[in-house]
C-alpha positions in Angstrom: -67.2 -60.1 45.9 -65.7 -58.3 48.7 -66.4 -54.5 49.2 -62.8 -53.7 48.8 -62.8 -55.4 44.9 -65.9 -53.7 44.5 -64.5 -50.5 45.3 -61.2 -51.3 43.3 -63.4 -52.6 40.3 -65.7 -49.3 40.6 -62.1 -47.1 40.3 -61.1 -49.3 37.3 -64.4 -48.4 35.7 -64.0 -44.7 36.5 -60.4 -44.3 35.2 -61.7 -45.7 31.9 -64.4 -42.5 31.3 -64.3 -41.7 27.5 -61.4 -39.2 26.8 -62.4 -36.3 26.4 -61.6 -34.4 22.7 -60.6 -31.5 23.6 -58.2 -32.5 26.3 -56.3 -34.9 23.5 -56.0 -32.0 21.2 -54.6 -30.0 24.1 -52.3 -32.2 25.4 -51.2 -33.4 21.5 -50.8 -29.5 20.8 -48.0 -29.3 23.0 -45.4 -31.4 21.5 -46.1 -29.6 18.4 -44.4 -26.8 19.9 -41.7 -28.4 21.7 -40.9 -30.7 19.2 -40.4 -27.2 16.9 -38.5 -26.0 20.1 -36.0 -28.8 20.3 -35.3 -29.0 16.4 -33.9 -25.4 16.8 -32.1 -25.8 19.7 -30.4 -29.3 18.5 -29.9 -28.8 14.9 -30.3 -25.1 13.5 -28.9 -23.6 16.2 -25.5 -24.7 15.1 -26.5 -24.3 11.9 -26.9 -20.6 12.9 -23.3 -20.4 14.5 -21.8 -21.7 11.7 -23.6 -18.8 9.2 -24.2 -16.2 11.0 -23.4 -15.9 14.8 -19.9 -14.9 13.8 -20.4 -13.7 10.5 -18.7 -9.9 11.8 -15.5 -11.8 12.7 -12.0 -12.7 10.6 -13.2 -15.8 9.1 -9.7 -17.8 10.5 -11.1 -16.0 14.1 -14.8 -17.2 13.4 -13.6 -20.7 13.1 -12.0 -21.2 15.9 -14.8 -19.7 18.0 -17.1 -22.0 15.9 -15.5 -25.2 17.3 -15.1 -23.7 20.7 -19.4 -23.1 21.2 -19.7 -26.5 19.5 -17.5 -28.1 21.9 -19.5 -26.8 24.7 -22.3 -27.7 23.2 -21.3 -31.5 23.1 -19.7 -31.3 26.6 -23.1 -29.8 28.1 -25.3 -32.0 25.7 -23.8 -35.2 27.3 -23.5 -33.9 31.0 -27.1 -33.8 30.6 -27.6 -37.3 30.3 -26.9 -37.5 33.7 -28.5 -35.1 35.1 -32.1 -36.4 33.1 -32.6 -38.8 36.3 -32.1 -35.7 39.2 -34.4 -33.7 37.0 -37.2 -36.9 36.7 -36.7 -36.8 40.9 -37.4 -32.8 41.1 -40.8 -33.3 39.1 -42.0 -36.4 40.6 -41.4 -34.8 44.3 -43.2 -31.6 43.0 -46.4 -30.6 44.9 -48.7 -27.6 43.8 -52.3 -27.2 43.3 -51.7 -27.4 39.1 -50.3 -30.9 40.0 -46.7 -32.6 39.6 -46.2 -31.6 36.1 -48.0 -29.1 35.2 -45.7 -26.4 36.7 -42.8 -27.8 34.6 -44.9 -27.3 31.7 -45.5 -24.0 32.7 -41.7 -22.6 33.9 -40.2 -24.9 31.4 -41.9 -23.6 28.4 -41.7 -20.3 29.2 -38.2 -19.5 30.5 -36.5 -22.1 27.6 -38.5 -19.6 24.9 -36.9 -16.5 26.6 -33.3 -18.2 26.7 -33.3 -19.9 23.4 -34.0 -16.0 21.8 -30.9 -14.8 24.0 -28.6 -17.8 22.2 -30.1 -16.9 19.0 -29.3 -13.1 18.8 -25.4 -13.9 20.5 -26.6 -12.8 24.2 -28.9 -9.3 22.2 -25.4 -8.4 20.4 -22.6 -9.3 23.4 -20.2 -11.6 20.9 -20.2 -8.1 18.5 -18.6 -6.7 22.3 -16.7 -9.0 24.0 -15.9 -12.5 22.2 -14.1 -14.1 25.6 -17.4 -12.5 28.0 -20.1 -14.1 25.2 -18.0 -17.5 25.6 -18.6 -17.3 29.6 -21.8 -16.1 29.8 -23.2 -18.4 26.5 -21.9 -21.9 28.8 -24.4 -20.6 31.8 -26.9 -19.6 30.0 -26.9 -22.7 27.4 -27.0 -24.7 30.3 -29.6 -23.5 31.8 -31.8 -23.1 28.8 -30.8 -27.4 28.6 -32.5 -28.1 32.1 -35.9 -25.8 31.3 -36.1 -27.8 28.1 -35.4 -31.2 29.9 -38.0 -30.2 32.8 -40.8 -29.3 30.2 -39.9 -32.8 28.2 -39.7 -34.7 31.2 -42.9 -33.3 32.5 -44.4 -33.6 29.3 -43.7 -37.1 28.7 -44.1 -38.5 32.2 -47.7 -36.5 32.4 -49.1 -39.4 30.8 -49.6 -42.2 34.0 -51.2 -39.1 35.6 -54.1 -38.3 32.9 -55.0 -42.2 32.5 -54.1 -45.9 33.7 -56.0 -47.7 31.0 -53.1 -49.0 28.8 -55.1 -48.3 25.6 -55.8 -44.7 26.1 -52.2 -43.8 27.3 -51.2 -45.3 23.8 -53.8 -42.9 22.3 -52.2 -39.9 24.1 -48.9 -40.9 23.4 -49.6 -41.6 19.4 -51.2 -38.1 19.4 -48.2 -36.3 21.2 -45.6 -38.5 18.7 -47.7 -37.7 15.3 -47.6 -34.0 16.0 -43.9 -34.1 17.5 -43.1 -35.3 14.0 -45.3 -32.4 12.6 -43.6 -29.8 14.7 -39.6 -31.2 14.1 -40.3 -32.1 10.1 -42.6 -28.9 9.8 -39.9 -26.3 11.1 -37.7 -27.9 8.5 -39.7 -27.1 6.0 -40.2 -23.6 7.2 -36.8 -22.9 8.8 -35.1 -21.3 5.5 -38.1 -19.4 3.9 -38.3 -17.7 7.3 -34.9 -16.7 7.9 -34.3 -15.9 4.3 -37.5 -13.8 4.0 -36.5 -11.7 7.5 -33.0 -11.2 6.1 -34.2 -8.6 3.3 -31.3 -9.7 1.3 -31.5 -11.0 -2.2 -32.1 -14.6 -1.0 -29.2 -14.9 1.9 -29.6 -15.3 5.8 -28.8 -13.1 7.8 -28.9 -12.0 11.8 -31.9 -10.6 11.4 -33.5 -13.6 9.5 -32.0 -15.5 12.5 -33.9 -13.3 15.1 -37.3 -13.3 13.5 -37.2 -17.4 13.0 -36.2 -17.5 16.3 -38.5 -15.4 17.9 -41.5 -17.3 16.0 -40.0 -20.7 17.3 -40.3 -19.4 20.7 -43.7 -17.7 20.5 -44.8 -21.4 19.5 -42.7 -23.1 22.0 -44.4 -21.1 24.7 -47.9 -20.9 23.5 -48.0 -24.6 22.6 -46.8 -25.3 26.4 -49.8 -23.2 27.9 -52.4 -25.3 26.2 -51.0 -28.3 28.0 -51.2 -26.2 30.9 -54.7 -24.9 30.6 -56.4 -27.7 28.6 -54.9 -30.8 30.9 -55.6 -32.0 33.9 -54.0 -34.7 36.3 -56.2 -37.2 37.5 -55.6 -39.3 40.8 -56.0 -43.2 40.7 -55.0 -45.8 42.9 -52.0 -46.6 40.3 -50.5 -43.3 40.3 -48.0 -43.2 43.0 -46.6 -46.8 41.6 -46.2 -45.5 38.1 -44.4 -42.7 38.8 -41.5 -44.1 41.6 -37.8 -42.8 40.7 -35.6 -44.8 41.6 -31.8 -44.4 42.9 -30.0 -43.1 39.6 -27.0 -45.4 40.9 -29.6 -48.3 41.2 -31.3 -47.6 37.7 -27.7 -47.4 35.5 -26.7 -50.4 37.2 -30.1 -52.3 35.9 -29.5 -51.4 32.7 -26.1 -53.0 32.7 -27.4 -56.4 33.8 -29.7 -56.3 30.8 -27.8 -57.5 28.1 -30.7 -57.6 25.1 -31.6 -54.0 26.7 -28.1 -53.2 26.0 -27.6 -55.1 22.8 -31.0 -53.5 21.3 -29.3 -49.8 22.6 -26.0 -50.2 20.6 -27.8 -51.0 18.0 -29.8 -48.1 17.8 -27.3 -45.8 19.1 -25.4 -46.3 16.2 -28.2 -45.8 13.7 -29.3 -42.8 15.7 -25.8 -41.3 15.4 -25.7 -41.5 11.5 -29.2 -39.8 11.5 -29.1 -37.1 13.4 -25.1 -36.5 12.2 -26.7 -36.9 8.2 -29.6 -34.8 8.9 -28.0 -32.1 10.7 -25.9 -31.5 7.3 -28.4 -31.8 5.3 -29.0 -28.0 4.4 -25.4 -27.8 3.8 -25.5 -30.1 0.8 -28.2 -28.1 -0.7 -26.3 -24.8 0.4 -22.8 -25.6 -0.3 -23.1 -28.7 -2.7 -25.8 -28.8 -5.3 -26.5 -24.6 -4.7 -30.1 -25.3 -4.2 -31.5 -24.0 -1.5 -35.0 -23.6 -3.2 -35.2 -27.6 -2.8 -34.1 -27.7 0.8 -38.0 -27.9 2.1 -37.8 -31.5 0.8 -36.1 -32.4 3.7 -38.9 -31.7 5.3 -41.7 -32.9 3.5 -40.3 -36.2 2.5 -39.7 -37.3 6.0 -43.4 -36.3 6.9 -44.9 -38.3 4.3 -43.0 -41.1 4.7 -43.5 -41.5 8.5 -47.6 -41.0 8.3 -47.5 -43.9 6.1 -45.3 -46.2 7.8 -47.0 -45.3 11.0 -50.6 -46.7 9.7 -48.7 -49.6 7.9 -46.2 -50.6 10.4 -49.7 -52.5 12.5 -50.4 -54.0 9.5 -46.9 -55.5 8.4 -45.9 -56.7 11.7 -48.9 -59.2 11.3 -47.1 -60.6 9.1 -43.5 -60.1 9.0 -41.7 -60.7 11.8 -40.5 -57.1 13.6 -36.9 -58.1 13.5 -36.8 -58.8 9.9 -38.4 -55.0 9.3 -35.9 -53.9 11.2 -32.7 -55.6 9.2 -35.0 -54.6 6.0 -35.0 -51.1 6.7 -31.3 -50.4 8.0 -30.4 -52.5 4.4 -32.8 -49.7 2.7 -30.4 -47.1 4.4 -27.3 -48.5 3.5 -29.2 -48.0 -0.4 -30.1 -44.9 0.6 -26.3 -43.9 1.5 -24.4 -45.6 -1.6 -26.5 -42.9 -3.6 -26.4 -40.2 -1.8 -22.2 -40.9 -2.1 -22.2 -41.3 -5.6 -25.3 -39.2 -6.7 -25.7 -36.5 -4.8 -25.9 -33.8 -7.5 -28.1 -35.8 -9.7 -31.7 -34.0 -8.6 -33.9 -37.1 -9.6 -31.4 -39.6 -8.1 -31.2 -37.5 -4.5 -34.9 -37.6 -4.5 -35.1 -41.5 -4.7 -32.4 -41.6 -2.0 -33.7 -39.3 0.6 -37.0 -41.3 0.3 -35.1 -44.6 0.7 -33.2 -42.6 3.8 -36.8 -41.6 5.8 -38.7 -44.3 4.4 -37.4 -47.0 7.0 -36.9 -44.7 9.6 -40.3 -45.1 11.6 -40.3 -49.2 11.0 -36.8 -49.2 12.6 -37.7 -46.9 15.8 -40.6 -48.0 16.4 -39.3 -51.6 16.5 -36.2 -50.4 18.5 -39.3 -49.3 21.4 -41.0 -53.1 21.1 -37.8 -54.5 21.7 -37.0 -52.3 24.6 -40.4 -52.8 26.3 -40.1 -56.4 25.5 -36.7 -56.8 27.4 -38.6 -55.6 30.3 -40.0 -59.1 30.8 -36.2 -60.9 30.2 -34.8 -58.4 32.7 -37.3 -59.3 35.7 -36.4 -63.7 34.7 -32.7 -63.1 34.9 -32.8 -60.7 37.9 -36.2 -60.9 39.9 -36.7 -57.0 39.7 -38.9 -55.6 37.1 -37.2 -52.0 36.0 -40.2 -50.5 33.4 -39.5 -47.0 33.5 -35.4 -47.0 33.9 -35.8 -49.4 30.7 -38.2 -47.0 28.3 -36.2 -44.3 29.6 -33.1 -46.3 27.0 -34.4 -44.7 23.8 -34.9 -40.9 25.1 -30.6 -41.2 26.6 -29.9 -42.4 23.6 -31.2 -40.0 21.7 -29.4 -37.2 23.6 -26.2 -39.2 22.8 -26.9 -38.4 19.5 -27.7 -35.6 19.3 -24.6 -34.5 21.3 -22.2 -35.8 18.8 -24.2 -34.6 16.0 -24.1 -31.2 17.5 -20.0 -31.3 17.7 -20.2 -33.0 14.0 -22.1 -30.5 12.4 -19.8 -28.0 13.2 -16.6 -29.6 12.7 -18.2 -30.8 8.9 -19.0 -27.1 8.1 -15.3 -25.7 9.4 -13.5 -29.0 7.7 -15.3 -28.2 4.4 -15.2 -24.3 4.5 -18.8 -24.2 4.8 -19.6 -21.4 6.7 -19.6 -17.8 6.9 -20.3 -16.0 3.5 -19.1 -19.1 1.8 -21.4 -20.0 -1.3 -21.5 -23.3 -3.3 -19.1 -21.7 -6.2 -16.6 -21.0 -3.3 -16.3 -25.2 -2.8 -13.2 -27.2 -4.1 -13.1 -31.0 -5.0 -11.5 -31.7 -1.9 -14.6 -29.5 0.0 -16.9 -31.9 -1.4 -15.4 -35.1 -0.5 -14.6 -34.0 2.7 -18.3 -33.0 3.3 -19.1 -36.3 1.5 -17.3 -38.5 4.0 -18.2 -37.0 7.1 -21.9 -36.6 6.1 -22.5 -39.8 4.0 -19.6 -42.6 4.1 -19.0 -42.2 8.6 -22.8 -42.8 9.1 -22.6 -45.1 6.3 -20.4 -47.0 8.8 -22.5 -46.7 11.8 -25.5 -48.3 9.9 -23.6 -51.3 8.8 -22.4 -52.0 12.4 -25.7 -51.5 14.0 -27.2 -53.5 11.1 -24.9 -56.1 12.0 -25.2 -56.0 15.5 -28.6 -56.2 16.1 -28.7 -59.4 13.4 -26.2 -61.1 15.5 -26.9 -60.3 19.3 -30.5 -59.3 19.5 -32.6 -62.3 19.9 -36.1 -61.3 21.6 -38.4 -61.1 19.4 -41.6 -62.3 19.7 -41.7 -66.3 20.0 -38.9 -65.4 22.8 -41.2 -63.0 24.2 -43.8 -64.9 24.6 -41.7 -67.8 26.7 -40.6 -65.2 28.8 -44.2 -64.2 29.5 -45.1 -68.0 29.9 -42.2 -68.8 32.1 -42.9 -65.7 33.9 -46.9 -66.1 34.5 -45.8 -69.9 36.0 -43.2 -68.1 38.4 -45.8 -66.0 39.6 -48.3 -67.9 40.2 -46.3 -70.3 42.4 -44.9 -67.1 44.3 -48.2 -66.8 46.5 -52.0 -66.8 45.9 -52.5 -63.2 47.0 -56.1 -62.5 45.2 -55.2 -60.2 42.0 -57.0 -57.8 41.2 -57.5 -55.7 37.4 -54.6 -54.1 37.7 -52.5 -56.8 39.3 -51.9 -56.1 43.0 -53.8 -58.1 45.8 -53.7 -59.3 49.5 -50.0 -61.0 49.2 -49.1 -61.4 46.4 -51.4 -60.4 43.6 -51.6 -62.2 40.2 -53.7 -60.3 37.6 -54.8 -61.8 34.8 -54.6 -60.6 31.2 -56.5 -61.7 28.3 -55.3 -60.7 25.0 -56.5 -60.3 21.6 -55.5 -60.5 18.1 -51.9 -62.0 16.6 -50.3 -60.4 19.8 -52.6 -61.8 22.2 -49.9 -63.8 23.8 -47.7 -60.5 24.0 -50.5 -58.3 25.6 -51.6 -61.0 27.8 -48.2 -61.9 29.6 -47.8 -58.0 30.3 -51.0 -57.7 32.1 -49.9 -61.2 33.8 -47.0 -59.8 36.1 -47.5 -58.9 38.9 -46.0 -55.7 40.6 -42.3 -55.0 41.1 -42.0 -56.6 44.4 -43.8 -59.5 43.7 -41.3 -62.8 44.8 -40.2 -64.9 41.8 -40.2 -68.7 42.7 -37.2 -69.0 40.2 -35.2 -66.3 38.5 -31.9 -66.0 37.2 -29.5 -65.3 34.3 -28.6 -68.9 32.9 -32.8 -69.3 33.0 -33.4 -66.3 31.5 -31.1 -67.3 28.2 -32.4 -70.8 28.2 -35.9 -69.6 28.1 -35.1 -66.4 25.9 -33.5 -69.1 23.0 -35.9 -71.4 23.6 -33.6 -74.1 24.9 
């Protein structure tokens, strides 16, 4: 053994040190808090426009400022998309002595709590003033309350490579950080209403002042939760660092996503269950406001989708040792399409809605978390059909799409609550026939839609899974190895051209293995190409 594989061996061995308790909880803590954070900026907030914001103003007035500020909000939601990349270049290029992303944590989490109370209260009282200045003035600083968030996310997200290179315990950071993100978005659910109703000190309605206190609670958290990540996390420095965390060109990155046509496939498919989520969801207080009249079972929203992703997130390991991941994820988009049919025809039926919204959350983690497999798995047939290996511009898919989402669902909350008279003062004796079934269609029978054709999509087009994984691996692993005989080291990278090798374990042995088989990025590949990669991805 040469001293320079003892001394990369002796690094491997470092960066594997126990993790340490208190820094999980820490670093878990924080997307608590901006989980919270981004449920009220992406799906109360227009809640609260629709209510309350303009509740001073003629109600024909109110809703056409209502669709102006959710109009924004769309346009700003999706400009953001592309300005994600420039924002993932600012942190990785940051240098202080708290680190690369720290500092985002830090400025991030603080100024996005003191902007998101200034949205909340209509700029401290300006759209009560001056309608046409609030407009202006809510664009800029909407906008800039978007980036703070975006930098604390991206900061948070990408901290990661930076606390650990072991592959296991980044998977135990990130479970930690995505159980307690759904604690923090499902929890404020639950607690959004009680909050602003009990602030409002008015026989049971919502109020500005309801508004300001949830608000100002959200933020408190938002902040708070941000400074533990801050105080309780550190970065650590390993020899894999500066390769994990390269940006590249956003040109460069957009275009390798094109190329990838399972990457792409996989995206529409989720993109269009993603868009009948977030758009059913974000109504979903309006049907117990407007519809049924019962606000008092509203917190179900909340704790139904809770429950049903801790179990599916300790069962989904065990099913997919025996059902195939693409069948759970036909099974559970089917489940939705259940779950929609009764929410269409049952909605007022208490017992009835109950059994549907558990069919609608109940698939939801099997189906997202299947969507990421496939994603990280088209990795592997994006480097055989174009010799570069894209990791990060490909798990960066789901996150985009998200944001996607969420933009329309912003602009369709609001046009659903102006098309159906639901806003302002409006109570659920104040809703016609026609109310309802426009609600209905919009909220139910659209998504409805969405699920069939991403359902349908997905069963047609999508084809790696994990047989075709595996050949991609195989096929890969051969490539490599006749590209040079560079010695690999643990992590993959050698004199030349490094081969590591990986061993895996378990039903997904094959899976793990391959991954830890590639080599770096710029390693050469003996034979690459797109009429290769289908051959080898069908098994042909």
């Amino acid at each position: 053994m040469t001293a320079s594989t003892e001394s990369s061996t002796q690094s491997h061995h470092d960066e594997k040190e126990a993790i340490a308790p208190a820094r999980l909880v820490a670093y878990a803590l924080g997307n608590f808090g901006q989980s919270a954070f981004y449920n009220a900026l992406s799906t109360y907030f227009v809640v609260y426009v629709t209510n309350s914001l303009f509740s001073g103003v003629d109600k024909a007035v109110a809703g056409k400022l209502i669709g102006i500020i959710t109009s924004l909000i769309v346009i700003i939601r999706i400009a953001e998309i592309f300005v994600d990349p420039l924002l993932g270049n600012l942190v990785d290029n940051t240098t202080t002595k708290l680190g690369r992303f720290r500092p985002w944590q830090l400025i991030g989490g603080l100024v996005s709590a003191v902007l998101i109370v200034m949205v909340y209260t209509g700029l401290f009282g300006l759209v009560n003033v001056n309608t046409t200045l609030f407009i202006v003035l809510f664009v800029v600083v909407f906008v800039v309350l978007d980036v703070f968030y975006s930098l604390r996310d991206i900061s948070y997200w990408g901290m990661i490579p930076s606390i650990s290179s072991d592959s296991h315990q980044r998977g135990i950071y990130t479970a930690a950080g995505t159980f307690t993100g759904s604690l923090g978005y499902n929890g404020l659910t639950i607690a959004v209403m009680p909050i602003v109703t009990f602030f409002s000190f008015d026989a049971g309605q919502q109020n500005q002042n309801g508004w300001t206190a949830f608000i100002i609670i959200v933020a408190l958290l938002g902040a708070l939760t941000a400074l533990s990540v801050v105080f309780g996390v550190k970065e650590k420095q390993s020899t894999l660092r500066t390769k994990a965390q390269e940006n590249g060109n956003p040109i460069e990155a957009f275009r390798a996503l094109i190329h990838n046509d399972q990457l792409m496939w996989t995206a529409l498919s989720y993109v269009f269950y993603a868009v009948a989520n977030v758009a059913t969801g974000g109504v979903m207080v309006y049907l117990f406001k407007y519809v049924i009249g019962r606000m008092d079972l509203f917190p179900v929203t909340g704790v139904i989708p809770i429950a049903c992703g801790l179990i599916m997130s300790v069962l989904f390991p065990v099913i997919t040792r025996w059902v195939p991941r693409r069948y759970l994820f036909l099974i559970g988009m089917s489940v939705m399409v259940v779950a929609y049919l009764l929410l269409i025809v049952a909605s007022t039926n208490i017992p009835l809605l109950l059994v549907a919204l558990v069919l609608f959350y109940l698939p939801q983690t099997q189906i997202q978390m299947t969507v990421i497999v496939c994603l990280e798995d088209s990795i592997e047939y994006g480097q055989l059909k174009t010799g570069k290996r894209n990791e990060a511009v490909t798990l960066s898919v789901r996150p985009m799409l998200d944001k996607i989402a969420g933009a329309f669902s912003n602009g369709f909350v609001g046009f659903v609550a102006v098309a159906a008279g639901m806003i302002g003062s409006a109570t659920a004796a104040d809703m016609t026939a026609k109310d309802i079934t426009i609600f209905k269609t919009f909220a139910f029978m659209i998504p409805l839609v969405c699920i069939v054709l991403g359902l349908i999509v997905f069963a047609i087009f999508v084809k790696i899974d994990e047989k075709a994984h595996a050949r991609l691996v195989a096929k890969l692993t051969e490539n490599l190895a006749t590209a040079g005989d560079g010695g690999g080291n643990d992590d993959g990278v050698g004199v030349g051209v490094g081969v590591g090798v990986g061993v895996g374990v378990g039903d997904n042995g094959e899976h793990n293995g391959g991954h830890a088989s590639i080599a770096s990025e710029d390693s050469a590949l003996a034979e690459y190409g797109p009429e290769l990669a289908k051959r080898v991805l069908l098994g042909k």
